[in-house]
C-alpha positions in Angstrom: -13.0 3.5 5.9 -9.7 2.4 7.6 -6.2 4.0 6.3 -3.0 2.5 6.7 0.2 4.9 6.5 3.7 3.3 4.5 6.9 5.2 5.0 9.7 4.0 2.3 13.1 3.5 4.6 16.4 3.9 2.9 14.7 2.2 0.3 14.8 -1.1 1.4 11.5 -2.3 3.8 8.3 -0.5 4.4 6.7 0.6 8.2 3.1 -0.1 8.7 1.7 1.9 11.6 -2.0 0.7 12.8 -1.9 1.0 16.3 0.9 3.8 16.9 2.9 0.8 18.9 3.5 -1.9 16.6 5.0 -1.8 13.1 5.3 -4.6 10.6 8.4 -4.4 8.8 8.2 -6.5 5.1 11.2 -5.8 2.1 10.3 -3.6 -0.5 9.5 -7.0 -2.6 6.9 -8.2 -0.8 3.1 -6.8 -0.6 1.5 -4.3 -2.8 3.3 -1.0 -1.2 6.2 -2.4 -2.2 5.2 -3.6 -5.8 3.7 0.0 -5.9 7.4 1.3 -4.8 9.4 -0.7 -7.6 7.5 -0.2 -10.2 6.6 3.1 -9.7 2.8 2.8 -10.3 -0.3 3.3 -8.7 -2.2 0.0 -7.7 -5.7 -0.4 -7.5 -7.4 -3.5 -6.0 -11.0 -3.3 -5.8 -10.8 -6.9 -4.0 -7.6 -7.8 -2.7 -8.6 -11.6 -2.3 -7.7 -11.7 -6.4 -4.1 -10.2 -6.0 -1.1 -13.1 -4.7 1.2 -10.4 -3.8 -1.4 -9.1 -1.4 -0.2 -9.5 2.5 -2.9 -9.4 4.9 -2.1 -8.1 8.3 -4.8 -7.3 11.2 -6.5 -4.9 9.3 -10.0 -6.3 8.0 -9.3 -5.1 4.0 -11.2 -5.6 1.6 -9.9 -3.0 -1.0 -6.8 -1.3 -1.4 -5.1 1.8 -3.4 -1.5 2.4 -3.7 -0.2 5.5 -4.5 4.1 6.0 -5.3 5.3 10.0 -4.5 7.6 10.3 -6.6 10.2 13.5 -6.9 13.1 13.5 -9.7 12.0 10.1 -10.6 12.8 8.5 -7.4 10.1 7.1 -5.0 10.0 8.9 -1.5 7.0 6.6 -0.2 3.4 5.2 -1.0 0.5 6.7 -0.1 -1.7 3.3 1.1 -5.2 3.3 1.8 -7.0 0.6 2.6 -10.8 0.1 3.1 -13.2 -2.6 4.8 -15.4 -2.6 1.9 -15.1 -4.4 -1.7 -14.5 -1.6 -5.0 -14.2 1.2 -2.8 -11.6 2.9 -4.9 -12.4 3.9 -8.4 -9.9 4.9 -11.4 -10.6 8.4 -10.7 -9.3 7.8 -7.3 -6.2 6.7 -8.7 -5.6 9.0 -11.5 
């Protein structure tokens, strides 16, 4: 299963660390974390080929859940995992 950790900044673009050295920077209106961030929902692809707001990066995804952590109704960051198999995330995963 590969992770992938997003880190809301000033509320304006999202970090991507895979490597520890290079980050991806995209604004909070673009991808899934950042859909995830605006509208403050969880977001659950079982095949992120079907989703246009989807940004593919070096990772090999296949699936995808995005999490918001939200405190006094403002998002603090996304918890973003992503996996190299199809469906690995379930509803129960997300609720």
């Amino acid at each position: 299963m590969l992770h992938q950790v997003a880190i809301v900044s000033r509320n304006k673009q999202f970090r991507y660390d895979e490597t520890g050295n290079q980050y991806i920077s995209l604004p909070i209106s673009k991808g899934i974390t950042g859909k995830c961030a605006r509208t403050k929902t969880s977001i659950l692809l079982e095949d992120v080929r079907f989703d246009d707001e989807y940004i593919k990066d070096t990772v090999d995804c296949k699936s995808e859940l995005a999490v918001p952590i939200i405190y006094k109704n403002e998002v603090l960051g996304v918890i973003d995992l992503e996996s190299n198999r199809y469906g690995t995330y379930t509803d129960k995963n997300k609720r």
